[in-house]
Structure formats: structure tokens, C-alpha cells
C-alpha positions as CSV (number, residue, x, y, z in Angstrom):
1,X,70.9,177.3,151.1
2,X,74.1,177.9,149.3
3,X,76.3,177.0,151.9
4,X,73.9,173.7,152.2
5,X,74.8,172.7,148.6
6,X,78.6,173.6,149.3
7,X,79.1,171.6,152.3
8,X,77.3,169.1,151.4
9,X,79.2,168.4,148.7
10,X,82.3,168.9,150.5
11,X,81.6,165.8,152.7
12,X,80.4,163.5,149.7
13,X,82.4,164.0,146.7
14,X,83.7,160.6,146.7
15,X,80.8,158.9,147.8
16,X,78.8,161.1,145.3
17,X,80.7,160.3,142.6
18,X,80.7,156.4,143.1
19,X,77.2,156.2,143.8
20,X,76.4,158.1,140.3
21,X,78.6,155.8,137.9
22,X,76.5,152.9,139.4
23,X,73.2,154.5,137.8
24,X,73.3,152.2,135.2
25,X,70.5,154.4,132.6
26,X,72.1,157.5,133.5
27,X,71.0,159.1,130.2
28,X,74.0,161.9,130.4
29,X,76.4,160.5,127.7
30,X,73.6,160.0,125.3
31,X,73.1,164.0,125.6
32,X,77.0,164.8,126.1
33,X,78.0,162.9,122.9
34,X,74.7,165.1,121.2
35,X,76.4,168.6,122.8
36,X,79.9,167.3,122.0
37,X,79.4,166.4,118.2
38,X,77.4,170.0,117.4
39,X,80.1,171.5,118.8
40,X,83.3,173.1,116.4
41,X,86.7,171.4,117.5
42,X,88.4,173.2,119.9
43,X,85.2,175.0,121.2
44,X,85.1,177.2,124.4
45,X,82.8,175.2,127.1
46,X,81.8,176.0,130.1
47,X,80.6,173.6,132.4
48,X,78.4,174.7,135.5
49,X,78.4,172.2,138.5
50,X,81.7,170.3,136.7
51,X,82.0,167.8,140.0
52,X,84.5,165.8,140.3
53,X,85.2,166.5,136.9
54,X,84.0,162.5,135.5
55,X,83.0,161.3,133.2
56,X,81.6,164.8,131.4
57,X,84.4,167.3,131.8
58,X,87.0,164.9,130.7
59,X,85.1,164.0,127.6
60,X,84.6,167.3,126.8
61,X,88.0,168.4,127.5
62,X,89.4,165.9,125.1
63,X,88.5,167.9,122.0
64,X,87.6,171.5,123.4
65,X,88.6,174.1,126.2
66,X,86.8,174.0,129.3
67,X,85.7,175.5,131.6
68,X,84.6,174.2,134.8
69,X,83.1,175.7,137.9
70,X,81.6,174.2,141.4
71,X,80.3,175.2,144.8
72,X,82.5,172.7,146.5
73,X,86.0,173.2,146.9
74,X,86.0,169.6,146.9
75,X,84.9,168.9,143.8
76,X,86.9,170.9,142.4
77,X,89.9,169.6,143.4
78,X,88.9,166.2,142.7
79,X,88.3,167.7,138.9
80,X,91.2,169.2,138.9
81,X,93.0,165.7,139.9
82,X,90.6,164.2,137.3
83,X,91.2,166.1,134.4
84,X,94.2,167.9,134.3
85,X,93.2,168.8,130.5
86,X,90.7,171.7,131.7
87,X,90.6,174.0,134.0
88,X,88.5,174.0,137.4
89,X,87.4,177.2,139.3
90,X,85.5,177.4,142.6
91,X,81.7,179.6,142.0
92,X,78.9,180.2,142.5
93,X,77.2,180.0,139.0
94,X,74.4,182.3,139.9
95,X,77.4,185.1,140.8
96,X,79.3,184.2,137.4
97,X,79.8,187.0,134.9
98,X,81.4,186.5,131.5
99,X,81.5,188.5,128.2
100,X,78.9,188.2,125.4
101,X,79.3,185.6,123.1
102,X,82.2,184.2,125.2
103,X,81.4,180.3,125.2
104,X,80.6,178.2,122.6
105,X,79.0,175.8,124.4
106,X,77.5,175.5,127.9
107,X,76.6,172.4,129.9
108,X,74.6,171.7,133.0
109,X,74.6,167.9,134.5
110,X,72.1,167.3,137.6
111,X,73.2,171.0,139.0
112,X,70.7,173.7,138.5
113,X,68.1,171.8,140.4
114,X,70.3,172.9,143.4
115,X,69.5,177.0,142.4
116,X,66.6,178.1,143.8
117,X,63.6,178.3,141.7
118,X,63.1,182.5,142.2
119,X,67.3,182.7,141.0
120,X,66.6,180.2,137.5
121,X,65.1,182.7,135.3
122,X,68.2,185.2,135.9
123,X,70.8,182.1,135.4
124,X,69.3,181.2,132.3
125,X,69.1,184.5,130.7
126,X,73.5,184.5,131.5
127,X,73.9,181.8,130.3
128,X,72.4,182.7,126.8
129,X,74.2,186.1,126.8
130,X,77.4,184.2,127.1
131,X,76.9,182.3,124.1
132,X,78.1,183.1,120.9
133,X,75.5,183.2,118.3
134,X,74.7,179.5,117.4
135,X,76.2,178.4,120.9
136,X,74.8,175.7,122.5
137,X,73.2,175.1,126.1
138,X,72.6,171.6,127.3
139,X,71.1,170.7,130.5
140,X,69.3,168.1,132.6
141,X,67.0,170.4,134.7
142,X,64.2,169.3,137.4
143,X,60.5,168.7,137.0
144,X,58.8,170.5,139.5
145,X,60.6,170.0,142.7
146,X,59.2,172.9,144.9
147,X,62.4,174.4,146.8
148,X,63.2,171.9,149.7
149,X,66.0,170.8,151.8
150,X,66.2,167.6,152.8
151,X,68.6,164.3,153.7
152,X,70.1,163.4,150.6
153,X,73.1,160.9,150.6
154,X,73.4,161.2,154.1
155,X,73.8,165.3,153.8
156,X,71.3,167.7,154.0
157,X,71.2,169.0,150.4
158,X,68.9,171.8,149.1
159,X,66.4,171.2,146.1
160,X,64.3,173.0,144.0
161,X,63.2,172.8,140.4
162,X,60.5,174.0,137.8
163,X,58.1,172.2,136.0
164,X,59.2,171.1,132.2
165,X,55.7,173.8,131.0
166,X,57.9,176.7,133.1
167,X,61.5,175.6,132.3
168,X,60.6,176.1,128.5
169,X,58.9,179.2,128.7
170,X,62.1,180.6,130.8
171,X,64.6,178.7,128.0
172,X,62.4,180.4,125.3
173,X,62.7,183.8,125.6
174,X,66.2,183.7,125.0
175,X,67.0,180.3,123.4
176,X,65.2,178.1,120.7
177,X,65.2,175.0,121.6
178,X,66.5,171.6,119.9
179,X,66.1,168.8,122.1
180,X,63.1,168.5,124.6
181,X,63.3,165.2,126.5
182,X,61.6,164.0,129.8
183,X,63.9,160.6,130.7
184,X,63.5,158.6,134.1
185,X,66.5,156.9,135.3
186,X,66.7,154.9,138.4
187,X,69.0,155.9,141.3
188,X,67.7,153.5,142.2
189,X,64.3,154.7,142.9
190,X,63.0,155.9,139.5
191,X,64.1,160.2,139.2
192,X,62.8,161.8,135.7
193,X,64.7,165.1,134.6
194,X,64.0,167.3,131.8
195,X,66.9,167.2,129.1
196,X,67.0,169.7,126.9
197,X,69.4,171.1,124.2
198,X,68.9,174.7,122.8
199,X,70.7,176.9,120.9
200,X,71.4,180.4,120.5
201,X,70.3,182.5,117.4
């Protein structure tokens, strides 16, 4: 499954990333400017599933530290091309291990609905151990997609998600949520993803 999501983003980074910017109701920088202005100046962010590093990393990298990681090795030397303001690492974020309190912020775009559903609940407790208290987690998660692999893009690309009901419980026990959003966008058949913000106590 893994190795699905890594090669097929190896063969479509470019293609990936020009198709995406032509999304024109891509909700992301609505959220990212959210995440970016409840975030302290020069904040520690990690960034899981950075891409090719556009248009998110290099926002964020303008006013904090960041810290991107990817699957692909092609992604990440696209970001690394990208945005020579951060830096890029090649991982699996379900493998990742950090210190407590670590990051100030940590952001998600369109990347754990590529971690199976059975790995989700482990990631997310991570990711709220590596915030520091107040820290912030944003991420656009799936709805509901049972775990699939399928033709995607012209690559076969693994899928799976929970449903909004599930992805709060799972946030919940370690995070209180801020935002809570359910926003379809059209790719250009319509595709609704669950937004949320939450934050550390």
C-alpha cells in the first residue's frame, strides 16, 4: 500500500501538481491563512505530505520553520527546488517519531486519506504528542472512503478515510477541536473533505 502511494507519486508529481492549482474552490488557503495567523512568528511546523512543496509549505515557510516530510522522493525534491526556505525530508509519517511538545504547529493537506484507516488513530495520537501545549493541528481529512486502491491520475493510488462522526471521536481524545468544516470542491467532479483545526491543551 505504501509503496503504492510512493510510486505513484513518483511518476506524477508534475502532473499532480498542475492538475491541483487548476481546482479553482480548492478551500486550502482559506484554512492555511487560519493555521498561519494562530500561529507565533517564527513557529516550528511540521508539514506531513509537504508535496511538491506549493503553494502551502512556501507560505508557511515565509514566516515560520518548517518542516516537511513526503513518501515520494519526488516530491520532495521538487519542494526542496520549490522552497529553498524549509527543509524537506523523505518519510513515512506513520514511522515519524519526534519529541513532546516539539512542533508548534502541524499541518496535513489531502495526505492522510492515503494512511490506512486501522494506522489513523495511532497517527493522530503523534501528532498531538508532538505539539506543544496550545499547538495547533490542521488537516483536510476524508469522509468515509473505505480503504481502496484504485486508478487515480493515471496511477494506481491507495485510499482510505473515516467518516467525519469517527475522525472527531479519534481527534477528541487528544485534541479539542476549533474548526469543524465539511467543504466540497470540484476536481472537477465534486470531492467533500472534512477540514478541521484543533488545538492542543
Amino acid at each position: 500500500m505504501k509503496r503504492t502511494v510512493e510510486n505513484g507519486y513518483d511518476a506524477i508529481a508534475q502532473r499532480y501538481l498542475a492538475w491541483s492549482a487548476q481546482i479553482a474552490d480548492d478551500p486550502r488557503s482559506h484554512y492555511l491563512a487560519e493555521f498561519d495567523r494562530r500561529l507565533p512568528e517564527g513557529a516550528k511546523v511540521l508539514e506531513l505530505g509537504c508535496g511538491a512543496g506549493v503553494p502551502c509549505s512556501r507560505k508557511l515557510a515565509e514566516r515560520h520553520d518548517v518542516l516537511g516530510v513526503d513518501l515520494s522522493a519526488r516530491q520532495v525534491e521538487l519542494a526542496r527546488a520549490n522552497v529553498p526556505g524549509a527543509r524537506f525530508e523523505k518519510a513515512d509519517m506513520t514511522a515519524l517519531d519526534f519529541p513532546d511538545g516539539e512542533f508548534d504547529g502541524v499541518a496535513a493537506f489531502y495526505s492522510i486519506l492515503h494512511v490506512p484507516r486501522a494506522e489513523q488513530p495511532a497517527l493522530f495520537a503523534g501528532i498531538a504528542r508532538w505539539l506543544k501545549p496550545g499547538g495547533l493541528f490542521l488537516a483536510s481529512l476524508g469522509v468515509g472512503t473505505p480503504d481502496v486502491t484504485e486508478t487515480w491520475l493515471g496511477v494506481e493510488m491507495f485510499f482510505g478515510s473515516n467518516t467525519p462522526e469517527r475522525n472527531r471521536e479519534l481527534l477528541t481524545e487528544h485534541l479539542e477541536i476549533v474548526v469543524d468544516d465539511l467543504v466540497t470542491m470540484h476536481e472537477p467532479d465534486p470531492a467533500t473533505f472534512h477540514w478541521v483545526l484543533a488545538r492542543r491543551g
